[in-house]
C-alpha positions as CSV (number, residue, x, y, z in Angstrom):
1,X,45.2,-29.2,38.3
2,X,42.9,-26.7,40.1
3,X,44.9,-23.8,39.2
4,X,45.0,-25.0,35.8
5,X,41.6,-25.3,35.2
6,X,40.8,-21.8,36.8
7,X,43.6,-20.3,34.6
8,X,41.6,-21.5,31.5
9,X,38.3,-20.3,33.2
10,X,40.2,-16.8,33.5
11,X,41.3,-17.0,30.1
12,X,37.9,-18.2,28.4
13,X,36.1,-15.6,30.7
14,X,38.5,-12.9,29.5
15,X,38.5,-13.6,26.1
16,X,34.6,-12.9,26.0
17,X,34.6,-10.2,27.6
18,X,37.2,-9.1,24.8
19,X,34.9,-10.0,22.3
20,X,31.5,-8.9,23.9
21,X,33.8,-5.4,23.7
22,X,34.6,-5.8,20.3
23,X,30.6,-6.3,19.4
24,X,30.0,-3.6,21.3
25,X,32.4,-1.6,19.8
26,X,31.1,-2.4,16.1
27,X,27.3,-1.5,17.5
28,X,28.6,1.8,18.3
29,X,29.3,2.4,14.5
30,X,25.8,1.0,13.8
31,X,23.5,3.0,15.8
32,X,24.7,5.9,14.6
33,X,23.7,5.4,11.0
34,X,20.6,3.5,11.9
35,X,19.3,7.0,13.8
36,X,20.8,9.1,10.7
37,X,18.7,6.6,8.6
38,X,15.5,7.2,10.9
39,X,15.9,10.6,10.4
40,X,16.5,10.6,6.6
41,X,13.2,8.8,6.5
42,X,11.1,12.0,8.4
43,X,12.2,14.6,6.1
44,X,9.1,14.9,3.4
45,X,8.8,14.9,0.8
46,X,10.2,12.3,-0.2
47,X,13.0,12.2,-3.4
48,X,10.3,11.4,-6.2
49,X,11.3,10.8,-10.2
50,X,8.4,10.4,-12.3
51,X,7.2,6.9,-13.1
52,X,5.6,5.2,-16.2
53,X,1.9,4.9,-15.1
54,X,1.7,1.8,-17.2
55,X,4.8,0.1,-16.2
56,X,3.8,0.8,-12.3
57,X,0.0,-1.0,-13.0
58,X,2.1,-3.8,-14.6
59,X,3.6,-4.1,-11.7
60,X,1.1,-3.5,-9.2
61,X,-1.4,-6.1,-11.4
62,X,0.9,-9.0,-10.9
63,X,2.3,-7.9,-7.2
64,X,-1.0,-8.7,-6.4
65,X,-0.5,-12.6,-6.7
66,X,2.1,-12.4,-4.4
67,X,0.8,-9.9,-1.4
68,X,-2.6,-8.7,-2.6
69,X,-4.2,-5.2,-2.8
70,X,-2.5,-2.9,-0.5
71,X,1.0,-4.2,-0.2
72,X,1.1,-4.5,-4.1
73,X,0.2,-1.0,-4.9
74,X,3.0,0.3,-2.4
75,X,5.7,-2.5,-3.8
76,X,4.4,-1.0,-7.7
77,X,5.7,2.6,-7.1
78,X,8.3,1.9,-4.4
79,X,10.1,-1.1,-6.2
80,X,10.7,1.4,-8.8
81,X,12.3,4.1,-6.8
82,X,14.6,1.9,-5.0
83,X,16.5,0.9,-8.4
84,X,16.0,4.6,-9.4
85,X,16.4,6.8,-6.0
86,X,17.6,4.5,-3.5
87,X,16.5,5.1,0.5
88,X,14.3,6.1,1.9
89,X,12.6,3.6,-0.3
90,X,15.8,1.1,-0.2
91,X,14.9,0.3,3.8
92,X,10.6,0.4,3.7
93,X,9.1,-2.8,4.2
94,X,6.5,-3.0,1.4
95,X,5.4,-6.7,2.3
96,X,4.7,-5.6,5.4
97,X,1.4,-4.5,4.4
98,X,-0.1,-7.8,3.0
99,X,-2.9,-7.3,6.0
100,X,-4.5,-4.8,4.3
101,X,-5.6,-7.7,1.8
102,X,-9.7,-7.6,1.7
103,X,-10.2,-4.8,3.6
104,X,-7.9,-5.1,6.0
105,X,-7.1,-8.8,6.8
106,X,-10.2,-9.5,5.4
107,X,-12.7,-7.4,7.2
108,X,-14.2,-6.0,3.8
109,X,-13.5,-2.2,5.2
110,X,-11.2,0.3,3.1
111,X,-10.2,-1.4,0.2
112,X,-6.5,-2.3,0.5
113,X,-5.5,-0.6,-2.7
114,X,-7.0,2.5,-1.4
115,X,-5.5,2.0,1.9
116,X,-2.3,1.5,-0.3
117,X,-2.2,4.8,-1.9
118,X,-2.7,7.2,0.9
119,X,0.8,5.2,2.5
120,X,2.5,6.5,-1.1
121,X,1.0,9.9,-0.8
122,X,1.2,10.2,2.3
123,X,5.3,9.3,2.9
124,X,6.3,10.9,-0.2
125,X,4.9,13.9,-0.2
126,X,4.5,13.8,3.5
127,X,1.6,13.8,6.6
128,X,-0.5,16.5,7.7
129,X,2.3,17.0,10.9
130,X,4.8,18.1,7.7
131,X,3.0,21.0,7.3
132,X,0.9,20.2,4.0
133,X,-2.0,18.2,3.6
134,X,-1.0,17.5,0.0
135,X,-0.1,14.3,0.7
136,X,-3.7,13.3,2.9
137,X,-5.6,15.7,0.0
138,X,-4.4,13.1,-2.8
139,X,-5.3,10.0,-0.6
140,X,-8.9,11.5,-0.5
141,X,-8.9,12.3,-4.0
142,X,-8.2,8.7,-4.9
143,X,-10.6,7.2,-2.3
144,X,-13.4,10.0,-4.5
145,X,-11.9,8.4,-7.8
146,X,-12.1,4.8,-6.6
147,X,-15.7,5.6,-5.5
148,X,-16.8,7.1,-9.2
149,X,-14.8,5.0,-11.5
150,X,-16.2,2.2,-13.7
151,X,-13.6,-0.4,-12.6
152,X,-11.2,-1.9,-13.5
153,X,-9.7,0.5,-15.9
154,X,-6.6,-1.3,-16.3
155,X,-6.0,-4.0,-18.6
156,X,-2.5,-6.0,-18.3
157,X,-0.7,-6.9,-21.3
158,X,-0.6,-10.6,-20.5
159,X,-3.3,-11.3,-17.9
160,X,-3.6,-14.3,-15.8
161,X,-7.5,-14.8,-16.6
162,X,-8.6,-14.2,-20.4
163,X,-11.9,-13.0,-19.8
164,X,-13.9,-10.0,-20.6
165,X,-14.1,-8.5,-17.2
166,X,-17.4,-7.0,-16.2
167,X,-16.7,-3.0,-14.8
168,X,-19.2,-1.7,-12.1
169,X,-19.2,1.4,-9.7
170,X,-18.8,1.1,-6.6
171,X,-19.9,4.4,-5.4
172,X,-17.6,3.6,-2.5
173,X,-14.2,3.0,-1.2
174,X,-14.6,-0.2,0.7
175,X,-13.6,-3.6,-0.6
176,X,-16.8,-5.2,0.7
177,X,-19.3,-2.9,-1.9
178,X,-16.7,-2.7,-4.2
179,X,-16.4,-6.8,-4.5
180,X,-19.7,-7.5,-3.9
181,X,-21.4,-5.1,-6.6
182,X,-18.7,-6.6,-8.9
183,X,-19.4,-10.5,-7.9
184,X,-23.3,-9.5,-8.6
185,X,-22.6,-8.1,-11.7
186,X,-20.5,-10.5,-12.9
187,X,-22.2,-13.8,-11.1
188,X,-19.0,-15.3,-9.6
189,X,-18.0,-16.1,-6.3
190,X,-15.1,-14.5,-3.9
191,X,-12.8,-17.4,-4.6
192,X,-13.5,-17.5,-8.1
193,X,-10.1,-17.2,-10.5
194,X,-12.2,-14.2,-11.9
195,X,-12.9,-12.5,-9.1
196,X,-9.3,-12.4,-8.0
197,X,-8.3,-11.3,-11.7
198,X,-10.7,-8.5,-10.9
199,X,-8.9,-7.3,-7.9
200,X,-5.6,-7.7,-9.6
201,X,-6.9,-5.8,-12.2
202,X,-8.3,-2.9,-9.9
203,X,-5.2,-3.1,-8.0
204,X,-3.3,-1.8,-11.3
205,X,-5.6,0.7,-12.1
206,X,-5.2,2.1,-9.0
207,X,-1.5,2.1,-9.4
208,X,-2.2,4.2,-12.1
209,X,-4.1,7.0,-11.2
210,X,-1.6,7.2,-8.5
211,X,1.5,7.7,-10.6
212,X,-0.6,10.2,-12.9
213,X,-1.5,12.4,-10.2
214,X,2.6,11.8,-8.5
215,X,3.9,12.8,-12.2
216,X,1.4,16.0,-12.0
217,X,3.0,16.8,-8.3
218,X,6.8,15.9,-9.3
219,X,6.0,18.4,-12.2
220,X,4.3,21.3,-10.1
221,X,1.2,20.9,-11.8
222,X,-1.1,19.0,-9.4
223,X,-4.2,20.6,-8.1
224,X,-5.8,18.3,-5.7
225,X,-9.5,18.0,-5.8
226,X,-9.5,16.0,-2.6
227,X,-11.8,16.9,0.6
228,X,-11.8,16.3,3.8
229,X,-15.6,14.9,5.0
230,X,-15.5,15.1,8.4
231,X,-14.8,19.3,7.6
232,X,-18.0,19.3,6.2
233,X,-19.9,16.7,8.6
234,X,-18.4,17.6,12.2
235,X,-17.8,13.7,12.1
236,X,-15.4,11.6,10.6
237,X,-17.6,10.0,8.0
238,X,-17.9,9.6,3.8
239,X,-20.7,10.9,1.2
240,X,-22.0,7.7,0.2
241,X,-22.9,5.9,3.1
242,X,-25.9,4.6,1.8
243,X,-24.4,2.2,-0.3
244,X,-23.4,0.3,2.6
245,X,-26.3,1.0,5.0
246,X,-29.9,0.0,3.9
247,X,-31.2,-2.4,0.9
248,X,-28.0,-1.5,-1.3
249,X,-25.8,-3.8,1.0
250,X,-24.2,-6.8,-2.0
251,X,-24.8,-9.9,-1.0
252,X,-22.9,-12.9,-2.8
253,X,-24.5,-14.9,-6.0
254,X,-26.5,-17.1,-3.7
255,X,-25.7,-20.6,-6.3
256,X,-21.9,-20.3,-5.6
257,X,-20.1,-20.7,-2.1
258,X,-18.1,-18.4,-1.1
């Protein structure tokens, strides 16, 4: 009976170490293309095909009911060239980036759909270590557009709130002015259905202005007219800091609750 028992033990034992072989075996095939795959996805730029500006804010608009500012703005344009291009795009984690909703989980700093951008710019075309700062030039240039734009500029065809959305400047890029001049323009609260339209709708306009200037690059015709501050400054710092430091700080509608 002993003998039995340890034959079975030999043969179970075996038998695993069989299979822990085979698995192992089957890994060596995997690692492989998982490191070629790495690799792929550190050559910049990037494959780009030009996108519909329209279609992307479409996208980007109602991406942000499902992961917010940032995250949307990456799924817009990326979404699209996975169906079109494949990987790199095929393996990136756009949902990953949902933190980057109000200001970075919710810290009212860069706005997320900024934020969002210069991660488009900055893995298609590629980071200052590529050799060009092309891709970090764009990101500033949309941070500067952000800044000056009357937002939103983007209208979707079908939108979630039928209102006539009030447009303000924020004459910065963080989500805290850019909100809160917005809620005191408007006279609504952060958790109002309007408010979040608003975002939604900023998120697509963003999206748009992104693909514009892409297209421009894809084509050979983009001339940035993004800075770097901190050249400028000896610090790392923006033009408009007043806007956040002073008596220009927002401050919410003081008859709603936040």
């Amino acid at each position: 009976m002993t003998e039995d028992r340890l034959s079975r033990r030999d043969v179970l034992g075996a038998a695993g170490v069989i299979a822990a072989g085979a698995a192992f075996m089957g890994l060596g095939g995997a690692l492989p293309r998982a490191e070629a795959k790495a690799a792929e996805m550190e050559k910049w730029p990037w494959p780009y095909v030009k996108l519909d500006p329209a279609e992307t804010a479409e996208l980007a608009y109602n991406e942000w009911y499902r992961v917010f500012c940032g995250a949307a703005v990456i799924s817009s344009v990326f979404s699209q060239l996975k169906n079109k291009v494949g990987e790199p795009y095929a393996s990136f984690p756009s949902d990953a980036f949902i933190f980057l909703e109000g200001g970075m989980s919710g810290w009212g700093t860069i706005c997320g759909s900024n934020a969002g951008a210069n991660i488009v710019t900055n893995l298609i075309i590629g980071p200052r270590t590529s050799g060009s700062e092309t891709g970090m030039l764009m990101g500033s240039e949309m941070l500067q557009w952000y800044s000056d734009a009357e937002l939103p500029t983007f209208n979707p065809k079908e939108p979630k709130v039928k209102v006539e959305m009030p447009r303000t400047v924020s004459n910065s890029p963080l989500c805290h002015i850019s909100v809160g001049k917005w809620m005191k323009a408007a006279d609504k609260s952060l958790g109002s259905p309007e408010r979040r339209d608003r975002c939604a709708r900023v998120t697509g306009s963003v999206a748009y202005h992104l693909v514009e200037l892409l297209n421009d690059w894809k084509d050979g015709k983009y001339q940035t007219k993004g800075t770097i501050p901190s050249k400028s400054y000896g610090i790392t710092a923006q033009s408009n800091c007043t806007e956040c430091h002073g008596s220009n700080v927002p401050t919410p509608p003081s008859a709603k609750k936040i």
